[in-house]
C-alpha positions in Angstrom: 42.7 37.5 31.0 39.1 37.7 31.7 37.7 40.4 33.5 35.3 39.6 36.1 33.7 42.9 36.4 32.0 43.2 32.4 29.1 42.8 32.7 26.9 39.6 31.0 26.0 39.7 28.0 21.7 39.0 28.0 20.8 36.4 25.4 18.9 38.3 22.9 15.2 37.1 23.3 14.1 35.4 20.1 10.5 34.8 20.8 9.3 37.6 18.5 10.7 36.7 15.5 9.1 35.1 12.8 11.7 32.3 11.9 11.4 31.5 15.6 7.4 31.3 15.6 7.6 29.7 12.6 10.0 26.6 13.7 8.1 26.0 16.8 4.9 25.4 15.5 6.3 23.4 12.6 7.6 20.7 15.5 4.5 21.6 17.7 2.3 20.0 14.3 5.2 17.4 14.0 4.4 15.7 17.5 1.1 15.5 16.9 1.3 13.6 14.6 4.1 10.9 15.9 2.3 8.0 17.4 2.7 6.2 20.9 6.1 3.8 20.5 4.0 0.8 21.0 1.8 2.0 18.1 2.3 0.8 14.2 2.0 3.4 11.9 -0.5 4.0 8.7 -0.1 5.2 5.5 -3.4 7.4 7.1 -0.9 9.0 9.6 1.8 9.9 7.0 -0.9 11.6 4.7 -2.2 13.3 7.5 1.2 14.4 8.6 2.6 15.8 5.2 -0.9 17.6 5.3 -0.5 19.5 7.7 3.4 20.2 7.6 2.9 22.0 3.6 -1.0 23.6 4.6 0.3 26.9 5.1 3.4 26.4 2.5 1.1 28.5 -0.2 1.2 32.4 -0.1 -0.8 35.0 1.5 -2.4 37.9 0.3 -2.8 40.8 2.6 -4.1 44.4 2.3 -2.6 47.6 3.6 -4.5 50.5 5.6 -5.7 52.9 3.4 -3.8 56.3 2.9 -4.8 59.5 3.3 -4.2 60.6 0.4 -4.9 59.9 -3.0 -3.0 56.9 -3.9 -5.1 54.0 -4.4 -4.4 51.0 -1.6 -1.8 48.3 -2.6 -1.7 45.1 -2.2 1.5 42.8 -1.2 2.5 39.6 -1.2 3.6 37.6 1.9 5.8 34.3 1.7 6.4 32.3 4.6 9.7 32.6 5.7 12.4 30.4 4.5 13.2 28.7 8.2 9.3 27.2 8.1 9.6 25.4 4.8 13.4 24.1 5.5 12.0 23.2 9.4 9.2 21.4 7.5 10.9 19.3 5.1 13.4 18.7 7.4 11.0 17.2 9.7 8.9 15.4 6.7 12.1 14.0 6.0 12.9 12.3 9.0 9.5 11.3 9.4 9.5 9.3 6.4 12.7 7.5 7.0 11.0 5.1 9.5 9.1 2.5 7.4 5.3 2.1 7.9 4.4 -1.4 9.5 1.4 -3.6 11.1 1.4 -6.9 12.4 -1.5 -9.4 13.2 -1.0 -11.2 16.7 -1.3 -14.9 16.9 -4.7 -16.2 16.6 -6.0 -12.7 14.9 -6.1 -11.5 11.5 -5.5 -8.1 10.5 -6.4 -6.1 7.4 -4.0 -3.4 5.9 -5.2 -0.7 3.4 -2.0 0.9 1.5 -1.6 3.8 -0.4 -3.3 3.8 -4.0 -5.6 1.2 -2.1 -3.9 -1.6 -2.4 -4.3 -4.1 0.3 -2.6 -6.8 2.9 -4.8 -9.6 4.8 -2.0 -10.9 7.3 -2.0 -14.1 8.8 -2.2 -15.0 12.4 1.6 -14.1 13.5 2.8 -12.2 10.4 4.1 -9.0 10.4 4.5 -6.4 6.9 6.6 -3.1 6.3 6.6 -0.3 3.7 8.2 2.9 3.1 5.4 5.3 4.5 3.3 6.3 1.4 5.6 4.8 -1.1 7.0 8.1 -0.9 11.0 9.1 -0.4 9.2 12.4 1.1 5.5 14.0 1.2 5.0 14.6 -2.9 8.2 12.3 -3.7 6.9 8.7 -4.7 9.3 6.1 -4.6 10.1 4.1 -7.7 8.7 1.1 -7.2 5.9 0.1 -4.3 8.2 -2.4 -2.0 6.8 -4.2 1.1 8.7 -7.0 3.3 6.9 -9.8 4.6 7.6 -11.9 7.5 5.0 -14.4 7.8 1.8 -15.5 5.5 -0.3 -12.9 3.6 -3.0 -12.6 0.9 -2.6 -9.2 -1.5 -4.4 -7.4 -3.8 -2.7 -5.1 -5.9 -4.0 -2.2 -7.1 -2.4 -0.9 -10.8 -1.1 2.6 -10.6 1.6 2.6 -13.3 4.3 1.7 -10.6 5.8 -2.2 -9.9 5.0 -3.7 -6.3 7.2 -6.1 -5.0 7.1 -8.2 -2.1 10.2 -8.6 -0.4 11.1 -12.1 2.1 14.5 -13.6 3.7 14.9 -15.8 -0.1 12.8 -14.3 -3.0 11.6 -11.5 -3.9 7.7 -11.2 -5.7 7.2 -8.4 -8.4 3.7 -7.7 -10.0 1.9 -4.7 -11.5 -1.9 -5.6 -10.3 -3.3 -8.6 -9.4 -4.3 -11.0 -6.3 -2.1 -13.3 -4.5 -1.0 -14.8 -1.4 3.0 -14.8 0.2 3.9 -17.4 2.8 7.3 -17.0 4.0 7.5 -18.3 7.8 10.9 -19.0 9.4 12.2 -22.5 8.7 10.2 -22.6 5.8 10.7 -21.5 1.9 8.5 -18.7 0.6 5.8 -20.1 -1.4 3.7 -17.6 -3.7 0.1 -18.6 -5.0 -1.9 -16.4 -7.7 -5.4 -16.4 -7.2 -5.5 -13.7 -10.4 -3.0 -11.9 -13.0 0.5 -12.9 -13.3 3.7 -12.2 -10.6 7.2 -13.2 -11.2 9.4 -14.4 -8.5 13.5 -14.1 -8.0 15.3 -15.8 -6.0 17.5 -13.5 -3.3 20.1 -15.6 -3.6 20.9 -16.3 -7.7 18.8 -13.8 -9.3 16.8 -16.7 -11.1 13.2 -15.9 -11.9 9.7 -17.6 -12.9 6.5 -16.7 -13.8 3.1 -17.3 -12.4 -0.4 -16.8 -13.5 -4.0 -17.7 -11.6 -4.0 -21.1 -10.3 -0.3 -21.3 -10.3 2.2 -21.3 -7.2 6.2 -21.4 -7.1 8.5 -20.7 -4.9 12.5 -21.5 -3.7 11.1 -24.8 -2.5 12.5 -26.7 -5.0 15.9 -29.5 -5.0 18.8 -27.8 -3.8 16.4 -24.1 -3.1 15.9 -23.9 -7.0 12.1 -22.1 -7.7 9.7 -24.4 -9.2 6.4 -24.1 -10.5 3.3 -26.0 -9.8 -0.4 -26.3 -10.0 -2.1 -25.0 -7.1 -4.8 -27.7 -6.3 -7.9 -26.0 -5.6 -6.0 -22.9 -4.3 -5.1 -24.9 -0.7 -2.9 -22.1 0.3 -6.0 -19.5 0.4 -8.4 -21.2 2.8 -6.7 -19.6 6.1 -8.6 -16.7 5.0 -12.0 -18.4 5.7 -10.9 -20.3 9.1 -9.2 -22.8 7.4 -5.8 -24.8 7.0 -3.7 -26.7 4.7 -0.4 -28.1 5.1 1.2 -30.5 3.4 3.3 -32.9 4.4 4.4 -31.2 7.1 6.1 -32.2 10.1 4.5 -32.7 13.4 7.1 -30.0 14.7 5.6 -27.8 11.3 2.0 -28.4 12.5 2.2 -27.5 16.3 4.3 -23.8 15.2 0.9 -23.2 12.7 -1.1 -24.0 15.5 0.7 -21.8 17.6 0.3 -18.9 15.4 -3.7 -19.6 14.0 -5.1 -20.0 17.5 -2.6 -18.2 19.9 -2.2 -21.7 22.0 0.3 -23.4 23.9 0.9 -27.0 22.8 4.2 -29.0 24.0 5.4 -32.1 22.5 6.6 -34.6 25.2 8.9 -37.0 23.4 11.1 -34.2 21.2 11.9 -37.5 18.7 8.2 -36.9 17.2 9.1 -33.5 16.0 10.2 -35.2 12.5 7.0 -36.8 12.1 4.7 -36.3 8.8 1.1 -35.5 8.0 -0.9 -33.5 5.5 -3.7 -31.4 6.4 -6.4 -29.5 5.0 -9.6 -28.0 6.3 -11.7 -26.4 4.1 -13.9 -24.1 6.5 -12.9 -23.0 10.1 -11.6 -25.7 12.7 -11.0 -25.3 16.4 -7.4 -26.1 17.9 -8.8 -28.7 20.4 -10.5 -30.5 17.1 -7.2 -29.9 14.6 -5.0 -31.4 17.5 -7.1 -34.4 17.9 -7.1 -35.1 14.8 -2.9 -34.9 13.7 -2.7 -37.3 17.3 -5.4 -39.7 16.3 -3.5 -39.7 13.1 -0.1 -40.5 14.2 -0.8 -42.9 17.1 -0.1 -40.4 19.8 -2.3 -39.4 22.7 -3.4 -35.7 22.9 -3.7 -34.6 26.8 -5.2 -31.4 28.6 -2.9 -29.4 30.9 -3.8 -26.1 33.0 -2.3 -23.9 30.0 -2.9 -25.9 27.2 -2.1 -29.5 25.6 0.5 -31.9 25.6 1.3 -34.2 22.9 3.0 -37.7 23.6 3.5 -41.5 23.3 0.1 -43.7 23.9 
């Protein structure tokens, strides 16, 4: 039976005690640190954050008044209650367990600077992740440095004693230090060029493996997906980095989806049956989409036309 007439029992208020104090302003230095959900984190961010979470983990050393009598003053030490540092790491830990990422937009390139300073030059319409600091938690490195890559990307890899791989949908790129670019683009194999050092590749799906050094590229491109290994003529798969492009023997369908991504335009083919037609390409220094366009329909016999959003490729 419950008795109506007892009176309520008040909440005891919690507001004075130090746990309580404590886990608030852990979560109040949490949120300032957790960027707008449109944003893409940093490793910058993350360093900041586990800064601030562990700046007051050290002790303190505090005095006591003086007594009246004559016992000399003493000295204690103060420990920040147990709540803070489990609030912290708890919060540090959850932090971390969303990976780090940037992405360049189409017809922009964007520049990434990792932990250990290694670094990422995306491609127009690329996109990379990584676990935020290479860390499992703040003062916790991961084993290995591990980035996925969806799109095209140039690398330089610092060496810090740890591998760094770089992860796509069909191989998997693993190197110590050294300078390379990863293009991996749906519908397309992942193709891996050394400008300097040595990487190995592995393929995802049968664990086979093959080693590159400068001037070298391989990939799963091969009969049947199989990695092979070739000379990289004149390093044609670095030159988007200067304005630039190289494809070849692409198809027309291959062409307009770079063109899509390097200069953020919109270009329709009419007759869908020219999709499967094939050109190579190559541009040493920067080239405008209006001249690169002209160029693959002067080549094929087709007629490149201006429309109120773009261009329009078709039949003469």
């Amino acid at each position: 039976m419950i008795d109506s007439t007892s009176p309520r029992r008040r909440r005891p208020d919690t507001s004075d005690l130090p746990d309580a104090r404590e886990v608030e302003s852990t979560w109040d230095r949490l949120g300032a640190f957790v960027p707008a959900p449109d944003s893409m984190e940093t490793d910058a961010a993350w360093e900041a954050l586990s800064a601030r979470l562990f700046a007051e983990s050290a002790p303190a050393t505090t005095a006591s008044p003086p007594s009246t009598g004559r016992e000399a003053v003493s000295t204690r030490r103060r420990w920040r209650v147990p709540a803070s540092i489990a609030a912290a790491a708890a919060a540090a830990t959850l932090f971390s367990l969303a990976p780090a990422g940037e992405s360049a937009r189409p017809g922009e390139i964007a520049r990434v600077t990792l932990a250990a300073g290694s670094t990422v030059e995306l491609a127009p319409g690329s996109r990379v992740f990584w676990r935020r600091g290479f860390s499992w938690i703040p003062g916790v490195p991961a084993g290995d440095r591990v980035v996925r890559l969806d799109g095209e990307a140039f690398f330089d890899v610092t060496r810090v004693g740890r591998e760094f791989r770089v992860e796509t949908r069909d191989a998997v790129v693993t190197v110590l230090g050294t300078r390379f670019n990863v293009r991996s683009h749906d519908g397309d194999p992942t193709r891996v060029t050394v400008e300097e050092g040595r990487v190995a590749v592995s393929d995802r799906a049968d664990g086979s493996r093959i080693e590159l050094t400068a001037g070298e590229r391989g990939g799963p491109f091969g009969v049947d997906g199989r990695l092979v290994r070739q000379i990289a003529p004149e390093f044609d798969d670095l030159v988007w980095r200067h304005g630039g492009i190289s494809l070849e023997d692409a198809t027309l369908d291959r062409i307009l989806d770079e063109v899509r991504r390097r200069f953020a335009a919109d270009v329709r083919l009419v007759d869908a049956d020219l999709a499967e037609l094939r050109l190579t390409l190559h541009y040493d220094e920067t080239v405008d989409a209006r001249t690169l366009l002209g160029d693959v329909a002067a080549a094929l016999d087709l007629e490149l036309r201006s429309v109120d959003d773009g261009w329009e490729i078709r039949r003469e």
